[in-house]
The first five atom37 places (N, CA, C, CB, O) and aatype in JSON, in Angstrom:
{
  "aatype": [20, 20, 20, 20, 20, 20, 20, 20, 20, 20, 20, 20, 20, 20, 20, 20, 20, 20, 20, 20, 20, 20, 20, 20, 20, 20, 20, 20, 20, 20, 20, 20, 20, 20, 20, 20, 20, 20, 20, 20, 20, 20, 20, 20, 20, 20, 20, 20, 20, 20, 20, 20, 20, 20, 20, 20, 20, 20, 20, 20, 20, 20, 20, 20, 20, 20, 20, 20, 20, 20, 20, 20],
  "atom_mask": [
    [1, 1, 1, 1, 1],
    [1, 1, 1, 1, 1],
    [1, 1, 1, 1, 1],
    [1, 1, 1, 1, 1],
    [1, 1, 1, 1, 1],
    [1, 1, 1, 1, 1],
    [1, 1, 1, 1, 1],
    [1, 1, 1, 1, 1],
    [1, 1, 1, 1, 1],
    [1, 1, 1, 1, 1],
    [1, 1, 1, 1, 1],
    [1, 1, 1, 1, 1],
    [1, 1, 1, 1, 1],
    [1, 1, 1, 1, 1],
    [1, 1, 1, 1, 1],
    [1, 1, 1, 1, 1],
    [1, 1, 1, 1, 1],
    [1, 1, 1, 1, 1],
    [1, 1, 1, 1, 1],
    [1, 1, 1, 1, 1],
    [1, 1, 1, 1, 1],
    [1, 1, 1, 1, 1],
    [1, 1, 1, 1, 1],
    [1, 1, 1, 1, 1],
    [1, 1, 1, 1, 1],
    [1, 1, 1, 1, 1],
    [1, 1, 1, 1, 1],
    [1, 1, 1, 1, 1],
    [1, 1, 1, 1, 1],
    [1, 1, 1, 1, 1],
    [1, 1, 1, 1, 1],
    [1, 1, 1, 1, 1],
    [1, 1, 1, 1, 1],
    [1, 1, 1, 1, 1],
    [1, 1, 1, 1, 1],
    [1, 1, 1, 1, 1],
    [1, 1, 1, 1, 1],
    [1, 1, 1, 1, 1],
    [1, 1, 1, 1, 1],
    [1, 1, 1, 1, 1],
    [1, 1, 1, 1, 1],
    [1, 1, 1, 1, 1],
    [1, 1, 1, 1, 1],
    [1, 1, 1, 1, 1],
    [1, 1, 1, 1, 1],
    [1, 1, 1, 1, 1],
    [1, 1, 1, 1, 1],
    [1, 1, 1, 1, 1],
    [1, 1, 1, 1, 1],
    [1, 1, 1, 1, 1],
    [1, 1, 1, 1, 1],
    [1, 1, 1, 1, 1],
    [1, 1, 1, 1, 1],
    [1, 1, 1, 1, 1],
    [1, 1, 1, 1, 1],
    [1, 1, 1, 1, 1],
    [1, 1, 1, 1, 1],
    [1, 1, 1, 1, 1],
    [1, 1, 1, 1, 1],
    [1, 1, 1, 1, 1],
    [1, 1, 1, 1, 1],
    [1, 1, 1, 1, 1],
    [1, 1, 1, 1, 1],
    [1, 1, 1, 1, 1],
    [1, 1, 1, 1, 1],
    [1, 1, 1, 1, 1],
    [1, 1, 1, 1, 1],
    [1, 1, 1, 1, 1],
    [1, 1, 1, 1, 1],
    [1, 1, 1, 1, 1],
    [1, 1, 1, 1, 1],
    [1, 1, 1, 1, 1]
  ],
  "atom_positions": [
    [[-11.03, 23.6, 13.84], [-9.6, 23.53, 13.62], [-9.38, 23.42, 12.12], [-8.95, 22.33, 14.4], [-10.11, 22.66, 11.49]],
    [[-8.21, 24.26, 11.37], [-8.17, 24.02, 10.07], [-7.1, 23.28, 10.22], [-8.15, 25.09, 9.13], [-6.69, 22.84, 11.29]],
    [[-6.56, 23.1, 9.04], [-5.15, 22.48, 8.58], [-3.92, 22.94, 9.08], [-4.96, 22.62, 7.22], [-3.01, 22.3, 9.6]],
    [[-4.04, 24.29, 8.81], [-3.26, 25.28, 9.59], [-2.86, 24.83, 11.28], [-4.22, 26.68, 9.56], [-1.78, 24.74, 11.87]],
    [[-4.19, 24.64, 11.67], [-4.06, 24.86, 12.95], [-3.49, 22.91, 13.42], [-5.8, 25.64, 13.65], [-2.71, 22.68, 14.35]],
    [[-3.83, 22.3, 12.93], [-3.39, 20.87, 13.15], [-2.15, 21.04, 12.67], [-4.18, 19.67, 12.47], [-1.67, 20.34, 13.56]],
    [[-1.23, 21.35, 12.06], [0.41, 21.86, 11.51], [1.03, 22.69, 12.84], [0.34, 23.15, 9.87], [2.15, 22.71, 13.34]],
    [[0.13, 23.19, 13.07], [0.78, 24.16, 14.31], [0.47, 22.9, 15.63], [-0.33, 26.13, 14.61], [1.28, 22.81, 16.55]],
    [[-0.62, 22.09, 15.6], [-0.26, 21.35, 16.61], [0.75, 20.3, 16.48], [-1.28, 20.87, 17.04], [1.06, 19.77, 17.55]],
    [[1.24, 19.96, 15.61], [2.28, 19.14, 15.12], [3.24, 19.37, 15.57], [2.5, 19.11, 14.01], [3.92, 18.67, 16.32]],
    [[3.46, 20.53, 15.14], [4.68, 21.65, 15.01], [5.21, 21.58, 16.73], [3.96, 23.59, 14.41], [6.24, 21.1, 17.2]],
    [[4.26, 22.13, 17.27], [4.31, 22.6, 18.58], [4.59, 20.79, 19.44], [2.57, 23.67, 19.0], [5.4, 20.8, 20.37]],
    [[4.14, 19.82, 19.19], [4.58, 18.56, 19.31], [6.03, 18.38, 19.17], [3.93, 17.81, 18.43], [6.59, 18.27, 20.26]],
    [[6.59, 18.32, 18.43], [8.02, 18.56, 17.64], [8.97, 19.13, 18.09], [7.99, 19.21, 16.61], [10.16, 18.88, 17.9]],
    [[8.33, 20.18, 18.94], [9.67, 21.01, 19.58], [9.47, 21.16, 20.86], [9.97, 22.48, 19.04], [10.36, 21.82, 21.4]],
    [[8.31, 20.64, 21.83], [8.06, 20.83, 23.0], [7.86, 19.32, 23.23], [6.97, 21.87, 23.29], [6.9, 18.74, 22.72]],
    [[8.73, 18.73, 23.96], [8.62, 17.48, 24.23], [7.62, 16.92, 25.63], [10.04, 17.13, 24.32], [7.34, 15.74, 25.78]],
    [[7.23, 17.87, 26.46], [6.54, 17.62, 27.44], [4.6, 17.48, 26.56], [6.99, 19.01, 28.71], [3.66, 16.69, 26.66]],
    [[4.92, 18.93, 25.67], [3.34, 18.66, 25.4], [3.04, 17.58, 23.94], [2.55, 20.37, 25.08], [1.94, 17.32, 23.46]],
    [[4.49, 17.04, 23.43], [4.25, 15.79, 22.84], [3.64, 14.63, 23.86], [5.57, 15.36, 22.22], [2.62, 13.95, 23.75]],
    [[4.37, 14.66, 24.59], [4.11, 13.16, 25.42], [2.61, 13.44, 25.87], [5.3, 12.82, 27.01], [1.88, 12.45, 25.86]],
    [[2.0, 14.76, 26.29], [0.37, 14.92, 27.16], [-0.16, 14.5, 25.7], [-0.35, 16.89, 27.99], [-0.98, 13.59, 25.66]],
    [[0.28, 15.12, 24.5], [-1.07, 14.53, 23.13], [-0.54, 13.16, 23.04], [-1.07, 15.43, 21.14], [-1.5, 12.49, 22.66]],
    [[0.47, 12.39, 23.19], [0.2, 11.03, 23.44], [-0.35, 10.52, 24.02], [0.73, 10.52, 23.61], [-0.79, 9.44, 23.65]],
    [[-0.61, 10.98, 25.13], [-0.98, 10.32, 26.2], [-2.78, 10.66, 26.69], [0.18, 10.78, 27.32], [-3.43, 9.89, 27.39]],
    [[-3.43, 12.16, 26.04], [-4.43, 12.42, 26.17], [-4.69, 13.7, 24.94], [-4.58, 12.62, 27.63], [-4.6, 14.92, 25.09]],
    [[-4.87, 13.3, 24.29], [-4.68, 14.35, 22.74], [-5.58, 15.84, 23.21], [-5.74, 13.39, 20.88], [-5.23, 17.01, 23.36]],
    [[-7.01, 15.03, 23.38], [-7.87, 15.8, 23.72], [-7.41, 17.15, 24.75], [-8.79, 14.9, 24.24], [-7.43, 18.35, 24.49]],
    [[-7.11, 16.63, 25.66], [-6.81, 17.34, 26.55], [-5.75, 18.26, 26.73], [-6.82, 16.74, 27.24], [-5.69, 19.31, 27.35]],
    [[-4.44, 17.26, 25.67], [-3.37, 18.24, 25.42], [-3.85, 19.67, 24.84], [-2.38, 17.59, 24.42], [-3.62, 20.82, 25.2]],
    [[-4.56, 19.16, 23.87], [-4.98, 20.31, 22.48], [-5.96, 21.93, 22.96], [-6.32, 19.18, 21.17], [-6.08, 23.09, 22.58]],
    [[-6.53, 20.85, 24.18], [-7.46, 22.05, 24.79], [-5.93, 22.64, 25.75], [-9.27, 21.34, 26.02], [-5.2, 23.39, 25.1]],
    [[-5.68, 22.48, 26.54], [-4.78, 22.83, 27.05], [-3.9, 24.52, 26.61], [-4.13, 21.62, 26.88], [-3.62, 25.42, 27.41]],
    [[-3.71, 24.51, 25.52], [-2.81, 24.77, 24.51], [-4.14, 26.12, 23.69], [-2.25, 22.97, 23.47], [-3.81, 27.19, 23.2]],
    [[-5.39, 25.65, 23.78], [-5.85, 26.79, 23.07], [-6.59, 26.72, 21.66], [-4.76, 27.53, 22.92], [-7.08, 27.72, 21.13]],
    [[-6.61, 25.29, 21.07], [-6.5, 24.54, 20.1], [-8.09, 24.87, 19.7], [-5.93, 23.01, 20.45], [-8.91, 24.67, 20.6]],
    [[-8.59, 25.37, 18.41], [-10.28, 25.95, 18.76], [-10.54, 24.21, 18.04], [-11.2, 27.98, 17.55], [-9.71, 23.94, 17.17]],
    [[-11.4, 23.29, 18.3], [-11.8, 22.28, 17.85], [-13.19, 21.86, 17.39], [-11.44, 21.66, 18.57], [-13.83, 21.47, 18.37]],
    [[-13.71, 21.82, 16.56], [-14.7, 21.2, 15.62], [-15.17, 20.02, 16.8], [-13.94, 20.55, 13.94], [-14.28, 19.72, 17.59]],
    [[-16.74, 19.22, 17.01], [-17.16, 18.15, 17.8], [-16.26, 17.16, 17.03], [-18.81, 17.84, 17.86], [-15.59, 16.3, 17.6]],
    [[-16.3, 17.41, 15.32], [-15.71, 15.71, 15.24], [-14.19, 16.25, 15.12], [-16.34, 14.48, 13.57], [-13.47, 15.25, 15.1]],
    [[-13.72, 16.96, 15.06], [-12.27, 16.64, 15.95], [-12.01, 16.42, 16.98], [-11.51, 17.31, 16.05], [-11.05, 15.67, 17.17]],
    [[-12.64, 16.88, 17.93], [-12.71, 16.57, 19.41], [-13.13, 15.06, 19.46], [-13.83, 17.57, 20.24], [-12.6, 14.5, 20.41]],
    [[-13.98, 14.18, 18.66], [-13.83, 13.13, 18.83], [-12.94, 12.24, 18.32], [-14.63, 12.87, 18.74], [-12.55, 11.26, 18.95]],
    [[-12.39, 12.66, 16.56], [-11.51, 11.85, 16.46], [-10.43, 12.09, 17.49], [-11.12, 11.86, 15.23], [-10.12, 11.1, 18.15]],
    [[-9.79, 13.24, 17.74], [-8.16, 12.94, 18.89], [-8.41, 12.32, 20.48], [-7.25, 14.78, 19.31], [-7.5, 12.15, 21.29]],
    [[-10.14, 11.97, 20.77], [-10.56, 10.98, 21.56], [-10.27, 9.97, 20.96], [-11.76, 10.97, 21.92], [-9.72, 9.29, 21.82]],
    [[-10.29, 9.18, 19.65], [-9.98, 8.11, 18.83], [-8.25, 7.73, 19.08], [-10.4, 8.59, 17.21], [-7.85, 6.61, 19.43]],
    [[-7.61, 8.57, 18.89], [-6.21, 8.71, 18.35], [-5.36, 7.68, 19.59], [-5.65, 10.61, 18.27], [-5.08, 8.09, 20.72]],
    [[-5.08, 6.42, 19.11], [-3.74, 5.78, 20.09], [-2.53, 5.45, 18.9], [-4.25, 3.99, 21.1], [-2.48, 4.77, 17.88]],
    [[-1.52, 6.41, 19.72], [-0.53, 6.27, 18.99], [0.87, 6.48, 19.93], [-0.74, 7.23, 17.83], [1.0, 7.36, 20.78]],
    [[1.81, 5.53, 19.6], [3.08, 5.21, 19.94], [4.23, 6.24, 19.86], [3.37, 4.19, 19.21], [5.35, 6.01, 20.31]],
    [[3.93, 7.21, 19.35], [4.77, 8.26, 18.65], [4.19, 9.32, 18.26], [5.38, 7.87, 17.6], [3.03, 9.48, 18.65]],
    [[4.77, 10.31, 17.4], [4.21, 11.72, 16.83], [4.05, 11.27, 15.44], [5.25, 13.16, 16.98], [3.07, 11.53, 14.76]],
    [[4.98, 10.64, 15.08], [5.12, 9.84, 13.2], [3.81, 9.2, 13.28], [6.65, 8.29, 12.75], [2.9, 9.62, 12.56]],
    [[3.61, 8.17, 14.12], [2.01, 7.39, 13.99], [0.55, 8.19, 14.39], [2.0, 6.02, 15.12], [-0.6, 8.05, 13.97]],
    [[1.13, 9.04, 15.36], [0.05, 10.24, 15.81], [-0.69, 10.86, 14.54], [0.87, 11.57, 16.62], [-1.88, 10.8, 14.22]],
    [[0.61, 11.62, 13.79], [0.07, 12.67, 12.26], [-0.44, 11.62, 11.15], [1.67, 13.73, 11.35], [-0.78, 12.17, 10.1]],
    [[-0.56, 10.29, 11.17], [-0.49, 9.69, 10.15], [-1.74, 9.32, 10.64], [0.61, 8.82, 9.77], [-2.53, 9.33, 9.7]],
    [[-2.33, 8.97, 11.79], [-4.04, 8.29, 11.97], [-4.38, 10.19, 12.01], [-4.61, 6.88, 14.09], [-5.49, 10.49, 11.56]],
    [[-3.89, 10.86, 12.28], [-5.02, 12.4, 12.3], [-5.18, 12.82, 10.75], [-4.18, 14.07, 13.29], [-6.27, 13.26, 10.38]],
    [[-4.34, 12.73, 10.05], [-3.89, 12.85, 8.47], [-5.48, 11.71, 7.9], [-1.7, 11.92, 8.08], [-6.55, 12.19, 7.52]],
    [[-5.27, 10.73, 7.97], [-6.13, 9.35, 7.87], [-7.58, 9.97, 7.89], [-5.85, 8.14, 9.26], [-8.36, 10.31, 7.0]],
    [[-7.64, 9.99, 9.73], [-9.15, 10.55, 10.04], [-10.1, 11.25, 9.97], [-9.34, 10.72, 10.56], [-11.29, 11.0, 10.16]],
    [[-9.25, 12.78, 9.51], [-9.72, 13.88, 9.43], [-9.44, 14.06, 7.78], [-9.09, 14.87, 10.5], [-9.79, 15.23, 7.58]],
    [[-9.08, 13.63, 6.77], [-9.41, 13.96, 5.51], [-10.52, 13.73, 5.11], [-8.75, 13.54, 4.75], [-11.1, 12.67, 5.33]],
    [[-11.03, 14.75, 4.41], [-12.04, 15.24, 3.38], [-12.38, 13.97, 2.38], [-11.38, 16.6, 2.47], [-13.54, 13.88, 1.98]],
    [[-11.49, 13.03, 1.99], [-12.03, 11.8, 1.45], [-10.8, 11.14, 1.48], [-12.78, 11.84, 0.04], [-9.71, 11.72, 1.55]],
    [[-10.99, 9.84, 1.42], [-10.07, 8.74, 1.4], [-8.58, 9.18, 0.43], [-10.98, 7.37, 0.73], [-8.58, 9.82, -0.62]],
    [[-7.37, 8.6, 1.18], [-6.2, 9.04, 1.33], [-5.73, 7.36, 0.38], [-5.71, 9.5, 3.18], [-5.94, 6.27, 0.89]],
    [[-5.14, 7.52, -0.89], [-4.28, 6.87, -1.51], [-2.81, 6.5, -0.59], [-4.12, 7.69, -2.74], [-2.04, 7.31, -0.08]],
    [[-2.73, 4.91, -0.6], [-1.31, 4.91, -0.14], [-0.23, 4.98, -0.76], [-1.07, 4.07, 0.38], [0.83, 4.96, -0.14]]
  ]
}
């Protein structure tokens, strides 16, 4: 998955409210669902991912999946 493609899962979060609530509720599974090509350690971090929302969702995937530590 590039950057690209995590923006488009965002995206697609954002305006489809049923497949927001499945990546809340099972990321993994939403993402496959959907077509989503995934890397092992993405597939494990959005096994990682509990989040309350889409705002807290992009902000631990933003977190997890950067290339090196993220300034607050």
């Amino acid at each position: 998955m590039s950057w690209q493609e995590i923006n488009e899962l965002l995206g697609l979060a954002m305006i489809d409210p049923d497949f927001c609530r499945k990546l809340l509720t099972d990321p993994l599974k939403a993402a496959n669902s959907k077509g989503f090509n995934l890397t092992e350690r993405e597939r494990e971090t959005l096994c990682r991912i509990t989040a309350h929302d889409l705002c807290n969702f992009s902000q631990q995937i933003i977190v997890k999946l950067a290339p090196y530590p993220l300034d607050n």
